[in-house]
ZAGU-896187 format. One record per residue (C-alpha): residue in one letter; x, y, z. Coordinates in steps of 0.001 Angstrom, whole numbers, padded with zeros to 6 digits, always signed. Layout:
aXYZ;...
//
This chain:
x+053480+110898+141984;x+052861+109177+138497;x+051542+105848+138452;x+055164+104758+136161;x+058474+105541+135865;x+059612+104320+132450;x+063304+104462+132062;x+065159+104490+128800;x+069017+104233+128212;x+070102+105129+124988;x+072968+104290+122744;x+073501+104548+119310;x+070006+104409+118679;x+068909+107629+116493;x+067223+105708+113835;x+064426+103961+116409;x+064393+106613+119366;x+062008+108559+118419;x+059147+105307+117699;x+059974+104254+120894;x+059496+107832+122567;x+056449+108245+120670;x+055201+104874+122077;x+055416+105884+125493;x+054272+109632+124938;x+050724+108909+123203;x+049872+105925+125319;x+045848+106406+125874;x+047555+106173+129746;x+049289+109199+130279;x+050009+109166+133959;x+053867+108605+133831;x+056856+109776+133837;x+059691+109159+131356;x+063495+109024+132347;x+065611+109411+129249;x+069513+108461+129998;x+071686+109391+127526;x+074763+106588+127582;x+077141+109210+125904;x+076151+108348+122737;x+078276+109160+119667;x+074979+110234+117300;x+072333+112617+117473;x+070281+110930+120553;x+070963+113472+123052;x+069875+115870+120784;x+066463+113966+120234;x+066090+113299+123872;x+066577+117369+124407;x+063612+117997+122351;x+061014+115654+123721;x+061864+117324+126856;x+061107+120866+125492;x+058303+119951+124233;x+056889+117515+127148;x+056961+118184+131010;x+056786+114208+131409;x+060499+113751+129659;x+063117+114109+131952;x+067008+114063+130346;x+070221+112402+131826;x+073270+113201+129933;x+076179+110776+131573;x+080027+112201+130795;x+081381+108664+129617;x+079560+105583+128275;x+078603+103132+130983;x+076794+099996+129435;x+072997+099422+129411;x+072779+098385+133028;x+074363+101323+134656;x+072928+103684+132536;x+069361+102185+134072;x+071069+102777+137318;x+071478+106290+136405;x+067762+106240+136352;x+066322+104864+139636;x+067701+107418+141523;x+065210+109779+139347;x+062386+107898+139874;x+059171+108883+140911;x+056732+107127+140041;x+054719+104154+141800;x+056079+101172+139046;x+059247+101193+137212;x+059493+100319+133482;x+062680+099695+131706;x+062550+099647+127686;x+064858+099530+125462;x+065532+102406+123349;x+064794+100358+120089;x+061958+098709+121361;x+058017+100157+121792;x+055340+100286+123448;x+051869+098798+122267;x+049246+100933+121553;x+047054+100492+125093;x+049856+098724+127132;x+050314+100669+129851;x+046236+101119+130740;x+046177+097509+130493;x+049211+097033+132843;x+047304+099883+135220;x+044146+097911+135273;x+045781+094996+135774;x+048030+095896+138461;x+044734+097772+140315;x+043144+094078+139635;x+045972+092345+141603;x+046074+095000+144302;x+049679+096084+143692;x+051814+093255+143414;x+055664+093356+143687;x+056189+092807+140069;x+053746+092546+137211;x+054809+090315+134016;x+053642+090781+130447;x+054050+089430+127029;x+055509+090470+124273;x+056154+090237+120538;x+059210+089793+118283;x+058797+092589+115414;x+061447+091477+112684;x+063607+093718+110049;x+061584+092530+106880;x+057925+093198+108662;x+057179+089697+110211;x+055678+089637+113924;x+056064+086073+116424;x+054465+086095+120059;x+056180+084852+122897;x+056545+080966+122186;x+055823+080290+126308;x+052550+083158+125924;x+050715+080380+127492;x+052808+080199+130755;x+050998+083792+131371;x+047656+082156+130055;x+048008+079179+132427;x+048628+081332+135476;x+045280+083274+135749;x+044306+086150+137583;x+045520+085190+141308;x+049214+086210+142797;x+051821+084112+143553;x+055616+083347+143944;x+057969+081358+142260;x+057606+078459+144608;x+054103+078170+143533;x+054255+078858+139947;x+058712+078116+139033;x+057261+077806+135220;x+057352+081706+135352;x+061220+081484+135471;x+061013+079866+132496;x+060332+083138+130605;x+062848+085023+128635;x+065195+086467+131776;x+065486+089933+130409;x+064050+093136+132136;x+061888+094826+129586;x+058208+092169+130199;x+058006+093825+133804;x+056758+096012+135985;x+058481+096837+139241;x+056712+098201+142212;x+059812+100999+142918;x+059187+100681+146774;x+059627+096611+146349;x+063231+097420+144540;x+064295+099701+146876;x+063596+097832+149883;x+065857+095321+148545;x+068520+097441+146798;x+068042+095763+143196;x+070454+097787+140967;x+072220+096444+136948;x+075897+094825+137314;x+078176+096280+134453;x+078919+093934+131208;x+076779+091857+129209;x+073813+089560+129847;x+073206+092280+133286;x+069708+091090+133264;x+070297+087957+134603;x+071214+088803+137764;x+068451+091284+138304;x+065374+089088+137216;x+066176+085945+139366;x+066772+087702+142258;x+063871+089835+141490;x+061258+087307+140846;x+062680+085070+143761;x+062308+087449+146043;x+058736+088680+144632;x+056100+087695+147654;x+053059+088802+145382;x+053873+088398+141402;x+050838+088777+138623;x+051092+088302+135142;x+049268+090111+132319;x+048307+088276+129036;x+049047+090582+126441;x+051578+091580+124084;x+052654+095263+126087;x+055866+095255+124166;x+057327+094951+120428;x+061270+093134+120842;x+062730+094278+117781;x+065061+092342+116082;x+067733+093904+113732;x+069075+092219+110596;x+072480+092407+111615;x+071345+091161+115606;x+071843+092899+118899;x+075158+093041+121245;x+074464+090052+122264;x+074887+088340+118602;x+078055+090245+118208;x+081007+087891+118254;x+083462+088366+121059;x+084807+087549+124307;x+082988+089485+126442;x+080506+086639+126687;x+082673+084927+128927;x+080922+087348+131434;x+078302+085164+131565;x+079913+083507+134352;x+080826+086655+136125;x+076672+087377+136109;x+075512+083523+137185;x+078584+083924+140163;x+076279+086990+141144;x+072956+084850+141108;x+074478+082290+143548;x+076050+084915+145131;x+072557+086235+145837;x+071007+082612+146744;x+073502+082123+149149;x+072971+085121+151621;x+068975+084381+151232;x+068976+080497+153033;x+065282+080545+152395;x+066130+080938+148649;x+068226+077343+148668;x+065173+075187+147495;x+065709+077097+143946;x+069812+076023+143354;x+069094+072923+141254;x+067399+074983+138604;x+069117+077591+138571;x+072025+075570+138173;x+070794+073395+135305;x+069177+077123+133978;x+072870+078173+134036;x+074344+075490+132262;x+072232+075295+129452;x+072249+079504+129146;x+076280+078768+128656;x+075956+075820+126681;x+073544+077619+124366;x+076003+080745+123678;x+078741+078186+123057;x+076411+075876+120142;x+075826+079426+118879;x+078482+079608+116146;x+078431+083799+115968;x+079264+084456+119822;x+082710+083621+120720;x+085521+083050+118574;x+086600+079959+117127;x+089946+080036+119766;x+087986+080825+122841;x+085602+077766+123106;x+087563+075226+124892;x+088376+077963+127651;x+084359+078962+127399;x+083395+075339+128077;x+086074+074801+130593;x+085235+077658+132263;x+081833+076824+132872;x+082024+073071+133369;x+084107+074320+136136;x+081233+076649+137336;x+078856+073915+136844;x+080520+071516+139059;x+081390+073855+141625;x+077763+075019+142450;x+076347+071726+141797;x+073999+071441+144528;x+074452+067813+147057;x+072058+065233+144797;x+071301+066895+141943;x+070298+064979+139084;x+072294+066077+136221;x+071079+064608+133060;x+070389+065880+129501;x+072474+068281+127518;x+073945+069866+130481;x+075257+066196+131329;x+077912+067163+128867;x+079738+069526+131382;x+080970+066791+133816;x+082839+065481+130553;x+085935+067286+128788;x+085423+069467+125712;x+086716+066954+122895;x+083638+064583+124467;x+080867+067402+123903;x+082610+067966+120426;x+082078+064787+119841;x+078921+064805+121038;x+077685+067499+119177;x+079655+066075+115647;x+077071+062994+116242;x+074278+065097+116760;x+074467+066711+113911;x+075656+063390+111868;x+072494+061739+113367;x+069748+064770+112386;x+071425+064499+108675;x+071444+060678+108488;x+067393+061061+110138;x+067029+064118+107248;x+067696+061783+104110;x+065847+059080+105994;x+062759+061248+105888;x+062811+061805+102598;x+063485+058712+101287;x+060467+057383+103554;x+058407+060651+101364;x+059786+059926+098068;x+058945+055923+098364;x+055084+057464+100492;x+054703+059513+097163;x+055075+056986+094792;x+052737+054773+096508;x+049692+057299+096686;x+050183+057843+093098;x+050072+054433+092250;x+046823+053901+094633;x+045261+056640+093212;x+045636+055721+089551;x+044242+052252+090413;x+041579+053927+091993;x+041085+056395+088763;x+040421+052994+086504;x+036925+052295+088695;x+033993+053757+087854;x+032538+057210+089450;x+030254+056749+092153;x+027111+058650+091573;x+026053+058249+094957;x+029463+059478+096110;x+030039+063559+097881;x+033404+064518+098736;x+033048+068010+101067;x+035923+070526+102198;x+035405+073802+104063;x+038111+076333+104900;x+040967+074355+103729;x+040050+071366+105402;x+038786+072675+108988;x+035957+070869+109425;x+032169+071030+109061;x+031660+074385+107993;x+029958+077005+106063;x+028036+076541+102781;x+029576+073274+102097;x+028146+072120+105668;x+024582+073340+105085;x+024726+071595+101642;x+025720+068604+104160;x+022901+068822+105927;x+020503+068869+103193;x+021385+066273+101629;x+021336+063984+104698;x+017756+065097+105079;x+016170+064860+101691;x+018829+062548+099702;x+020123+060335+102300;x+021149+057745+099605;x+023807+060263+098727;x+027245+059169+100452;x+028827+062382+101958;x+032966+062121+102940;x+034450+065096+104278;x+038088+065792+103906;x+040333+066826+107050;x+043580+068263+107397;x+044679+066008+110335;x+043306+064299+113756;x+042716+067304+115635;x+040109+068707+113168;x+039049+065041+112684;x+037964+064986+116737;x+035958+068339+116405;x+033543+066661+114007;x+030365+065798+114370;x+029482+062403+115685;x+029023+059996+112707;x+030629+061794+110161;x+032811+059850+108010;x+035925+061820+107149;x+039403+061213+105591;x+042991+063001+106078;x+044306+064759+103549;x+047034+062865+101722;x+045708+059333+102981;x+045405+056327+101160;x+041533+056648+101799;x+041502+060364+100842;x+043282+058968+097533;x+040426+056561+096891;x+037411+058467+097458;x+038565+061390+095223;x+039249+059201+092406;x+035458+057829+092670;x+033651+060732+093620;x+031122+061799+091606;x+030631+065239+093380;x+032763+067875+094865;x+032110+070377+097385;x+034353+073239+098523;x+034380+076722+099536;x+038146+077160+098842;x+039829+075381+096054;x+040911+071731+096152;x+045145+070414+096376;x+046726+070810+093139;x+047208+067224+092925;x+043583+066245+092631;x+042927+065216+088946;x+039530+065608+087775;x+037599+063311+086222;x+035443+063399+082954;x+031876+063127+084362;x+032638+064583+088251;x+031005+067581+089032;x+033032+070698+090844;x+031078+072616+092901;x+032476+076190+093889;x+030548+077551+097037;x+032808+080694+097619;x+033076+082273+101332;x+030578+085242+100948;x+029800+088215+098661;x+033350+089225+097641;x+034296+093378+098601;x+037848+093395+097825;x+039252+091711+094962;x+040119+088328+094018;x+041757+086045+091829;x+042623+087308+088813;x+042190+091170+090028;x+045043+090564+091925;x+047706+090563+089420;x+047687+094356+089606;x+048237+094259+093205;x+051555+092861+094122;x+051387+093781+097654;x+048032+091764+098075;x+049194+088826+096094;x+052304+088151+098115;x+053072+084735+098453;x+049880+083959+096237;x+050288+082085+093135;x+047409+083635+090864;x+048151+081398+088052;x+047845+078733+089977;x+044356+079535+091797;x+043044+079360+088443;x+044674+076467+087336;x+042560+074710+090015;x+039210+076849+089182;x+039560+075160+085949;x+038080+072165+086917;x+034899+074180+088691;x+031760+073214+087333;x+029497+075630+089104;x+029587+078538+090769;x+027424+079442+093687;x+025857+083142+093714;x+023831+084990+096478;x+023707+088098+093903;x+024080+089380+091086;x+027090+091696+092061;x+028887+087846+093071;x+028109+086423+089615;x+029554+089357+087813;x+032646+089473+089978;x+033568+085826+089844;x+033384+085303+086219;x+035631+088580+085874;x+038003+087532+088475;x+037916+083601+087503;x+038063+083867+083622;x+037483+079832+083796;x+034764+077603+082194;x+032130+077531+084702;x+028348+077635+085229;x+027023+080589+087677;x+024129+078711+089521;x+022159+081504+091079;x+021576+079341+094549;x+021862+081405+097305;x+024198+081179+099697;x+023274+077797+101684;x+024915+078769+104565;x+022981+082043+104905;x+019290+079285+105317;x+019497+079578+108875;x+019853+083629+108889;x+016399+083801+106458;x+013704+084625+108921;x+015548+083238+111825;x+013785+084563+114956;x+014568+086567+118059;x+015801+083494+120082;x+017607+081794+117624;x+021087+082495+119046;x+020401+081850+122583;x+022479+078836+122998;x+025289+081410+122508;x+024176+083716+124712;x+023795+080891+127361;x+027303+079668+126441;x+028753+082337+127270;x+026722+084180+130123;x+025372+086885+128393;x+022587+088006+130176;x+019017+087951+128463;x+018513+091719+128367;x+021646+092859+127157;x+022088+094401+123842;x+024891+092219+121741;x+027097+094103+119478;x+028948+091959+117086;x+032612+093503+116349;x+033944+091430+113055;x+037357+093261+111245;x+038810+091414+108988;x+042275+091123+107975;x+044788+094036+105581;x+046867+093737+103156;x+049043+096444+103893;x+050530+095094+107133;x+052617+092020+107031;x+050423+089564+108987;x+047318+091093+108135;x+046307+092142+111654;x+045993+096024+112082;x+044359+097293+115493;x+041788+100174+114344;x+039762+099655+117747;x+040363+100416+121276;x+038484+096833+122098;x+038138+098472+126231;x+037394+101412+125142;x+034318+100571+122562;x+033325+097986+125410;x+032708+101193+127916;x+031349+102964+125524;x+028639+100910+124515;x+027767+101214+128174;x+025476+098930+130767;x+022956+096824+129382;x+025614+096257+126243;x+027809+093275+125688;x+030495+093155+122738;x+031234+090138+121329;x+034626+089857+118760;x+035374+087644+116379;x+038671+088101+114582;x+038863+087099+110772;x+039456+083251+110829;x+043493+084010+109491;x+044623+086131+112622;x+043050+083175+115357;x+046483+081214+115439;x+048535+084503+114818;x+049285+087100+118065;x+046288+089329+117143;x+044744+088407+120082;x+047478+089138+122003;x+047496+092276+122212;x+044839+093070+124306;x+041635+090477+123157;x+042743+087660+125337;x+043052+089773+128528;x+039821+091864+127844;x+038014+088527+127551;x+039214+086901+130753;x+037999+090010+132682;x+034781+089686+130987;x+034957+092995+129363;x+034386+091819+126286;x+033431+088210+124623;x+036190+086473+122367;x+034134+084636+119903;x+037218+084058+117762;x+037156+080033+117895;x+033621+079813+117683;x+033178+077375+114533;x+030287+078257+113389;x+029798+082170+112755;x+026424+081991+111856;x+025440+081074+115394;x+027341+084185+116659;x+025569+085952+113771;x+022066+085229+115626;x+023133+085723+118890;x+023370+089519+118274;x+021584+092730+117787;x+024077+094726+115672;x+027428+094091+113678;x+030179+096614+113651;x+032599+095864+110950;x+035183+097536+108472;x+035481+095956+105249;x+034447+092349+106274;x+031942+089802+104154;x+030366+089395+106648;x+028263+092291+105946;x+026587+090270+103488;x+025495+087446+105169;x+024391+089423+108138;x+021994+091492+106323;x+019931+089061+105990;x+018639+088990+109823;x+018042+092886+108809;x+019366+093659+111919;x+021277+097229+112434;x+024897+097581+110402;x+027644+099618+111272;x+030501+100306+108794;x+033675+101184+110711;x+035868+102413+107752;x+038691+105215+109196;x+041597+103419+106992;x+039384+102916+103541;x+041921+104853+101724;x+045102+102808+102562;x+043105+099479+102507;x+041743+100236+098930;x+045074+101233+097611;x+046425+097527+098677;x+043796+095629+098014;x+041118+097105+096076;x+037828+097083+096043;x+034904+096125+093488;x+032316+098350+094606;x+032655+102062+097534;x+031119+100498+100870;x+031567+103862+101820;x+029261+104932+099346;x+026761+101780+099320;x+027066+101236+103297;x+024396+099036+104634;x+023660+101737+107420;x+026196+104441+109284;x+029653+104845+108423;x+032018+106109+111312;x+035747+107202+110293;x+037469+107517+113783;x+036624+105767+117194;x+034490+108937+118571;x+032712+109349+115755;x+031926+105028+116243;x+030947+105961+119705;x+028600+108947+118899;x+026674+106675+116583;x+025549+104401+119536;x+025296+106930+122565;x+023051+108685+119818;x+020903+106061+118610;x+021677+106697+115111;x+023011+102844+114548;x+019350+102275+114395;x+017508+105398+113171;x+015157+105231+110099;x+017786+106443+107890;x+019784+103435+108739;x+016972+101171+108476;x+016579+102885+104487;x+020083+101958+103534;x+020186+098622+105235;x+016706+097940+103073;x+018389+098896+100275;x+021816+096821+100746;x+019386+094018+101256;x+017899+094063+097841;x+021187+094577+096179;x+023333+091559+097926;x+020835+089239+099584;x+018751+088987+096150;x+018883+085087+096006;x+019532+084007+099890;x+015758+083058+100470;x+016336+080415+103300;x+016908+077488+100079;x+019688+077502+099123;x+020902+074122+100158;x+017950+072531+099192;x+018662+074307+095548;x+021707+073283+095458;x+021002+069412+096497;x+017575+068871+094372;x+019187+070663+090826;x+022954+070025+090967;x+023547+066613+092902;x+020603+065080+092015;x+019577+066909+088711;x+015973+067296+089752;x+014207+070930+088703;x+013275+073841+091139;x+012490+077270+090845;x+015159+079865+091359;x+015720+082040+093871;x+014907+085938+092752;x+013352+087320+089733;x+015073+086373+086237;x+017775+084597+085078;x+019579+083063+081765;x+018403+079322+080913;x+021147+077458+079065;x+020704+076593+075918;x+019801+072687+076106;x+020238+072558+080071;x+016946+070473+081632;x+018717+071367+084917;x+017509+073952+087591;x+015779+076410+084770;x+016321+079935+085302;x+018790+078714+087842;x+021712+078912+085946;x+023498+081240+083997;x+026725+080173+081876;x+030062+081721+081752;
//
């Protein structure tokens, strides 16, 4: 008996049936079965369906004589069934890569509950992917059972079928089967999950929804949505021979109203003639299973009116958004005008010399090199004034106590760039921000660059999209100096920024606290986080690619590395910074991390406190790298898609070639390196000595300090390394700088 039966109807489908096969077929969990029904489909998928069953004992073929509809043709299914959990995906939909172990271990977690929900993922025609917007319903219920009395947000969820699993004993027991015509998912998930004594939910994106240019059925316009009522008469229906199920009538009858209401405001599902009958028909629904004292209020208040009221209604709606529309604009136009004015005023004063406006990763926070030049000037130039720019109040409450800061855009944001003396950024500033004769731009970069930048990126369209190269460099015009950790970095930047700037060979400051930094410098992490003492940490840190829309591209089996590291190992991940608010973590991260398989150091804001905490990195093409070879601490470059992430985004040097220690090109071979020992033989000690010299030539624990005595306060100190190009009549820094 296989652990699921995953059922597939098929219609119509040719051009996606065989992705969504596949994603069932090579799931790393191959204890299933899969139950093909072919809906008498006009194309080629019976054919298709024919040969995955040839070729695979696990695919088992239904051929029905007349087309039925997607819900009987699941019905067609059941009956075939064997397996302990049933599965129903649709046949242009697919399976994540490592859903169904994750649903296994999950379901073994929860001891076999009645039904198991999971997330999922909207994957759209032109390459863009959305989570779930109510992911944090699953999130919020944690790892316990329950039923819908205890947790009714669950109902919440899209009603389809597909984000479940089904314990096939539970559905048989109560003789769950599909009603013909449309929306035939409604009435099997509410009686499903109402009836549900033990339901579990699973954090992770198990499931890709795709949605097709031209829409589903359900986008089609016609009047077969009027079986909407036909499918809510069924849900009462069901309510009303369960009496222990009456406590749930007043939301499913407000859920019922605003399902019709919603396919009515939709103007491409019924036709123009047939929404007076629609509305009539369902205000008459609506009243009739109104339950004795239920408050009716809201939108759905607009059924116990007549339909010229709700036109009406909705006329004024959209009369009042317009009328609020121009409203807002005016209010931005007249809010623009202003800060232009304030700023000019501002522009007549005098610089402040004593004046430091900061910025980190497009306005996060206190972070990175601009943060540890922060620091050091608080400690050894306290006259000098820092201000630190924020993007809004949330990132304003995450600083540290004391820190003065202004919004972006404010009045006071206006008025302390116009004075500033000094700016300090790691990314470039708005745009908008004129610069002043006398300020002084400092450029602190985020890390040794690997794959091109700026200018390089005209040749690569597919990297550049949505990024305005021209204008990057507009704003690197007004950089005054360029921070360096190496000499590779200097020679890159003043290719890739063709701009008027002064290379200062600094360091990177945020790198300080990695020089020499001992063995217990990262247990507050550890501690944080329960880690215990002995364990060996492994640092996983991808970054994003280029060649996927959304950057996030899953080359690890997260579970999988975890086991393979073995006892006495913990892995820690960190995601690059761009993918935290995106679904990458979604499909599979979050849930991993809540069972404590691995550690989800994502949101940590600082990484170079994550840095320390470990005793190895494993990364692909991430800068990173660079920084961490400072602690010389063991490297592992995980590069099996080099070739394809290359040809998008190129690369200024083979880290292939130049690898600070082992290279693995597949997840075995990443395993093998560790169950070996080879992640820290001699040989990788050589090359990570090597990589050292190359790229960590001026980090020498100083850098702020350099960057504080010679370019804010114009004092001299030697440089870091051996050389350097003095500027002809510069009394700043001395071999410290080197002009573009």
């Amino acid at each position: 008996m296989p652990r699921f039966s995953v059922i597939v109807p098929c219609f119509k489908v040719q051009g996606f049936l065989r992705e969504c096969l596949d994603s069932v077929l090579l799931q790393s969990f191959g204890d299933l079965e899969l139950i093909a029904v072919d809906d008498c489909s006009p194309d080629d998928c019976g054919a298709i369906l024919d040969e995955y069953a040839d070729r695979d004992p696990r695919v088992k073929v239904l051929h029905l004589p007349e087309n039925v509809g997607l819900g009987l043709a699941r019905n067609a299914g059941l009956p075939h069934a064997t397996g302990d959990y049933l599965l129903f995906l649709d046949s242009d939909d697919t399976l994540t890569p490592g859903a169904l172990r994750a649903t296994a271990d999950r379901l073994a977690e929860a001891d076999d509950p009645d039904v198991l929900v999971f997330d999922y993922a909207r994957t759209y025609w032109w390459g863009g992917t959305r989570r779930n917007a109510l992911a944090h319903v699953l999130a919020e219920a944690g790892a316990d059972t329950f039923t819908v009395a205890g947790r009714p947000e669950i109902l919440d969820l899209l009603m389809v079928v597909w984000n479940k699993v089904y314990r096939r004993d539970f559905v048989e027991e109560h003789g769950f089967a599909f009603p013909p015509g449309y929306y035939e998912d409604t009435p099997w998930t509410f009686p499903v999950l109402l009836s549900a004594r033990r339901i579990a939910v699973l954090d992770r994106i198990c499931l890709n929804y795709r949605q097709r240019r031209q829409g589903n059925i359900l986008s089609t316009t016609s009047r077969k949505h009027f079986d909407i009522h036909d499918q809510y008469e069924r849900v009462f229906a069901f309510v009303d021979r369960h009496e222990d199920l009456a406590v749930h009538r007043p939301y499913l009858h407000r859920k019922m109203g605003e399902h019709c209401l919603d396919i009515l405001a939709k103007p491409d599902r019924l036709p123009p003639q047939d929404k007076a009958e629609f509305f009539r028909r369902t205000a008459e629904m609506f009243r009739r299973h109104r339950p004795a004292g239920a408050l009716v209020d809201g939108e759905v208040a607009l059924l116990e009116g007549s339909y010229a009221a709700y036109q009406l209604r909705r006329q004024a709606g959209r009369a009042g958004r317009e009328a609020v529309r121009r409203a807002a604009a005016a209010r931005r136009a007249a809010a623009g005008r202003a800060r232009r004015g304030w700023a000019g005023l501002h522009a007549r004063r005098p610089l402040d010399p004593e004046l430091v406006v900061y910025s980190a990763s497009s306005h996060r926070g206190v972070l990175g090199d601009p943060a540890a030049v922060f620091h050091k000037a608080l400690e050894i130039a306290p006259r000098l004034r820092g201000v630190w720019v924020v993007r809004d109040e949330e990132a304003a409450a995450r600083l540290p106590p004391g820190v003065e800061h202004v919004l972006v855009g404010s009045r006071r944001c206006l008025e302390v760039t116009a004075r500033a003396k000094f700016f300090v950024n790691d990314v470039n500033w708005p745009g908008s921000l004129v610069k002043r004769p006398g300020s002084v731009h400092i450029h602190t970069h985020q890390g040794t660059p690997l794959k091109y930048m700026g200018a390089d990126l005209l040749g690569r369209p597919g990297a550049r999209l949505g990024f305005d190269v021209p204008q990057m460099l507009r704003r690197a015009d007004r950089w005054d100096f360029s921070l360096v950790a190496n000499r590779h970095s200097e020679l890159v930047w003043e290719r890739a920024y063709p701009c008027h700037f002064t290379s200062a060979r600094t360091g990177s400051p945020r790198n300080d606290v990695l020089v020499g930094a001992g063995d217990r410098a990262g247990d507050a992490f550890r501690l944080r986080h329960g880690i215990p003492e002995d364990h060996t940490v492994v640092l996983y840190a991808p970054t994003r690619r280029d060649y996927r829309r959304g950057g996030y591209v899953e080359r690890v089996d997260l579970g999988r590395l975890a086991a393979d590291l073995g006892e006495g190992h913990t892995l820690v991940v960190r995601l690059h910074p761009t993918l935290a608010a995106g679904p990458a973590r979604g499909f599979g991260l979050a849930e991993l991390a809540r069972r404590g398989v691995v550690v989800d150091a994502t949101d940590e804001p600082h990484v170079e406190e994550v840095m320390l905490a470990s005793d190895a990195l494993i990364t692909d093409y991430s800068a990173l790298m660079f920084d961490y070879a400072n602690l010389d601490r063991p490297i592992v470059v995980h590069a099996d898609d080099w070739a394809p992430f290359t040809a998008s985004r190129g690369a200024y040097l083979d880290i292939t070639a130049h690898a600070p220690g082992p290279v693995s090109r597949s997840q075995r071979e990443l395993a093998w390196l560790f169950t070996s020992g080879s992640w820290r033989d001699e040989e990788s000690a050589r090359s990570r000595a090597e990589f050292r010299a190359r790229f960590c030539e001026f980090d020498d624990g100083r850098a702020a300090e350099r960057v504080v005595r010679t370019l804010l306060l114009g004092e001299s100190m030697p440089a870091a390394g051996e050389g350097g190009v003095r500027i002809p009549g510069q009394n700043v820094g001395g071999d410290l700088l080197a002009s573009t």
